[in-house]
N, C-alpha and C positions, 0 to 999 in steps of 0.2 A: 584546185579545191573549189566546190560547187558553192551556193548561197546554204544549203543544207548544212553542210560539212563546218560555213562559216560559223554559223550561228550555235552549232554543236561547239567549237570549239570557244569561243564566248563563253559559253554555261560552263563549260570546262576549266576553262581559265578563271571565272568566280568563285566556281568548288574549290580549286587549289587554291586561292587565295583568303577562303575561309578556313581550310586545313590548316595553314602553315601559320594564320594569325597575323597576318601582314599587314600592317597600317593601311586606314584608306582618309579618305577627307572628314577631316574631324574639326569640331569647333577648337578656338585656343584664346587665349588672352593676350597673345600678341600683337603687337602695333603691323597692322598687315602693310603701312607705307614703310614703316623702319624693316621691318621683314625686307621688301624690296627692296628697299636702300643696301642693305645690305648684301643681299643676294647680285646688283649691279658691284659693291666695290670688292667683291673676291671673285668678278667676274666669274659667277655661274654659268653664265648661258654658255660659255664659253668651255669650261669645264663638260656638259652637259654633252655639247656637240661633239666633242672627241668620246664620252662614253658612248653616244649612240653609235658612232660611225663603227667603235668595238663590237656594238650587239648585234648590228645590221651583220658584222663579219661573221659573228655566232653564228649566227641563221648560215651564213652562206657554207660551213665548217660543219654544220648538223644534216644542211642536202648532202652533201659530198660522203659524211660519214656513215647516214642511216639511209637514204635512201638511192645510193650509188647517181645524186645529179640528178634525179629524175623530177626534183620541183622544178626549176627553168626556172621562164620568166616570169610566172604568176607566182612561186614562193618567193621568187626578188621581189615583186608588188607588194606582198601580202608582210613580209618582214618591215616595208617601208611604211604600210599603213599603220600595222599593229606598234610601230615605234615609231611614231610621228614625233617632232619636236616637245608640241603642246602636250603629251602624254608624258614625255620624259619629265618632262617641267614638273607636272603635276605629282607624279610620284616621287621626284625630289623633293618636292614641299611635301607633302605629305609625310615623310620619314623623316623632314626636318624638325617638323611643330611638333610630331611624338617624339622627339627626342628629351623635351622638357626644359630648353632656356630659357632662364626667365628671363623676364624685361630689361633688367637693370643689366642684365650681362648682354643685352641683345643690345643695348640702347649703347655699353661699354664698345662694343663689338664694329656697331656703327662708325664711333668716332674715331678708333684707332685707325679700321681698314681706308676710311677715307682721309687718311692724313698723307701726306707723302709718301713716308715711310712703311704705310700700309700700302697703300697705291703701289709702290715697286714691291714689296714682299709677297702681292698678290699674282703681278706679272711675271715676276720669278719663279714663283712656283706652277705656274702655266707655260713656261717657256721649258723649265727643268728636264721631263722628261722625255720628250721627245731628242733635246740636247744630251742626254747621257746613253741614251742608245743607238745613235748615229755614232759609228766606230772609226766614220772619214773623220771627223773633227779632232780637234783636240783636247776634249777634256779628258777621253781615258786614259791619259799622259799625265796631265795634270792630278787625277785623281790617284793615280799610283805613284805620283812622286809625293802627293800629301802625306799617303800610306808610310811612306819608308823615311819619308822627312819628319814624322809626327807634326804635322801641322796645324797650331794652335787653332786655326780653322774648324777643322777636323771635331776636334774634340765639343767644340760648339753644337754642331749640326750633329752628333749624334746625340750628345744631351737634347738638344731640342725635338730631335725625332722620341727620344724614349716618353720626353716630359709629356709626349702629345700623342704616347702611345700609338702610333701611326701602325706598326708591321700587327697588332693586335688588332683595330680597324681593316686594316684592309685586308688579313685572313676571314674576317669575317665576313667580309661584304663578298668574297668569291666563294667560301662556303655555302653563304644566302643566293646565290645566285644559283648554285648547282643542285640545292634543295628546291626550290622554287620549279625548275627544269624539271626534275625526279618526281618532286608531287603532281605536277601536271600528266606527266606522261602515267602516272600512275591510275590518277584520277580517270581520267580519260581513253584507260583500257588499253596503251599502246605496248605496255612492257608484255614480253614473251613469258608463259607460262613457267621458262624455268629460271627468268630475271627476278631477282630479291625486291622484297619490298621496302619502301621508304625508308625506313630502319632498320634493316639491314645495312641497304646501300648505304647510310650516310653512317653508319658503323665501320663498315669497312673505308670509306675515307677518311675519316678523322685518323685511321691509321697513317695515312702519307700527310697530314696536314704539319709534319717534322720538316719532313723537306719541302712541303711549301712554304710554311714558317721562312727558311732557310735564303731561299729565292728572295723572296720579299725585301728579307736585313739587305742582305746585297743592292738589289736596286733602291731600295728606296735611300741606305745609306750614302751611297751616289748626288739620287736627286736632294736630299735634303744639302749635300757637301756641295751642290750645283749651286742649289739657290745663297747660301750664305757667302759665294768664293770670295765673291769680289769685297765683300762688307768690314767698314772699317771698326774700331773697338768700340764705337757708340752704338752702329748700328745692331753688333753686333749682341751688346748687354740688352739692347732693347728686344731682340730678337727672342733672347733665352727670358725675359722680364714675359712677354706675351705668354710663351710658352709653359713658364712655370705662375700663370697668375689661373684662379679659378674662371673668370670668364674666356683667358682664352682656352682653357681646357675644354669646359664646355661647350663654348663654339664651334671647337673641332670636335666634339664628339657629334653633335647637330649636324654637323656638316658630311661627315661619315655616316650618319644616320642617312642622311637624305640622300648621299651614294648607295646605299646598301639594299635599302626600299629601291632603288633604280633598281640593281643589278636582282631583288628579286623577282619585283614583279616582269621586270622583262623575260626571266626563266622562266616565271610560270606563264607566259603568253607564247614563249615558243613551244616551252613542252607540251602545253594543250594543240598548238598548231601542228607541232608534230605527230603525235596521238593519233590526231586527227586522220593527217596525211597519211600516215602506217595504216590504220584501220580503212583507209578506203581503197589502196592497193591492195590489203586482202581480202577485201572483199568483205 
């Protein structure tokens, strides 16, 4: 893709991103150091880096699907520039601070995650899932003998997934992400003439959004049974106490915010790339 094409798809990726109403850097009244205080004790960056390493995969899933392979090594370049770390960052924050926590729950939020027991509930939940889909180990053993044992465990960690409405969050954040894709390529002239437009398309998806719903309970039921396994009755009342108090609600929805804004704006950066790249094979 030429510096032309670049820069085409740039303007593209800002049209979409006006279409769809997507949060960009905005002023806010938050304490910008407790921000980053925060953002260090539920280890973000970290979070962040396994999103990107997902999106980079997108990109390598959308050569192989729509252009049978033919970006190489300049769409590997060009997915690693357009999703640089400092970008992912930025669109995390950005879909954080629109999310609307206020101080008093961000300054709450601060002191919990940096206590001990924040400190490991934050590593657990970054350790969770890559440990529940590794099918050599042994939790999927353990996780089906909690199933048939009803293990008072169990019954924690799916209360604390509902209280934190997680499978709600994160259908939305892959909905945003495939909206994000669909307006870009829309914008940017790449869908074929007898391809639906934006509303159509996300019409007809909201139909299978049952069985994605469905996926989601199951894994994340898992990771959420990961992170509490070990936890004993203190940890554990404190666990469902975060869960069910309004700052950690809000936290987590901030915090889903600021994944959701990732996973859109990264769609509409590919879908403009893409667009792009379509449109200059035909000529």
């Amino acid at each position: 893709m030429g510096p032309v094409m670049r820069r085409v798809m740039r303007g593209l990726a800002l049209a979409a991103a006006i279409v769809t109403g997507a949060p960009g850097a905005m002023a806010d009244d938050l304490d910008p150091a407790l921000v980053d205080r925060l953002f260090a004790a539920t280890l973000v960056e970290r979070h962040l880096a396994r999103a990107r390493d997902d999106i980079i995969g997108g990109w390598v899933e959308t050569d192989f699907d729509l252009m049978n392979g033919s970006g190489g090594a300049e769409w590997d370049r060009l997915a690693e520039a357009e999703n640089s770390p400092e970008r992912i960052a930025a669109d995390f924050r950005a879909g954080f601070l629109a999310a609307g926590l206020s101080q008093a729950h961000l300054a709450e939020a601060v002191e919990v995650f940096s206590s001990p027991f924040g400190q490991t509930l934050s590593e657990r939940r970054l350790a969770a899932e890559p440990a529940v889909t590794d099918w050599q180990s042994a939790f999927p053993q353990a996780y089906a003998a909690a199933n048939e044992t009803g293990d008072p465990g169990l019954a924690v960690s799916d209360e604390v997934m509902a209280l934190l409405a997680i499978v709600d969050h994160r259908v939305a954040t892959i909905r945003e992400g495939r909206r994000g894709f669909y307006a870009a390529m829309e914008a940017g002239g790449g869908l074929l003439p007898h391809e639906p437009d934006l509303e159509t398309h996300m019409a007809d998806y909201d139909r299978i959004l049952p069985l994605l719903r469905e996926g989601e309970v199951g894994l994340w039921r898992q990771i959420f049974f990961h992170i509490g396994q070990d936890f004993d009755a203190t940890e554990r009342a404190a666990w469902l106490a975060l869960a069910g108090s309004d700052w950690g609600q809000a936290h987590e929805a901030a915090f889903q915010a600021g994944l959701r804004n990732v996973r859109l704006q990264a769609g509409i950066r590919m879908g403009a790339a893409t667009a792009a790249a379509l449109l200059e094979r035909r000529g």
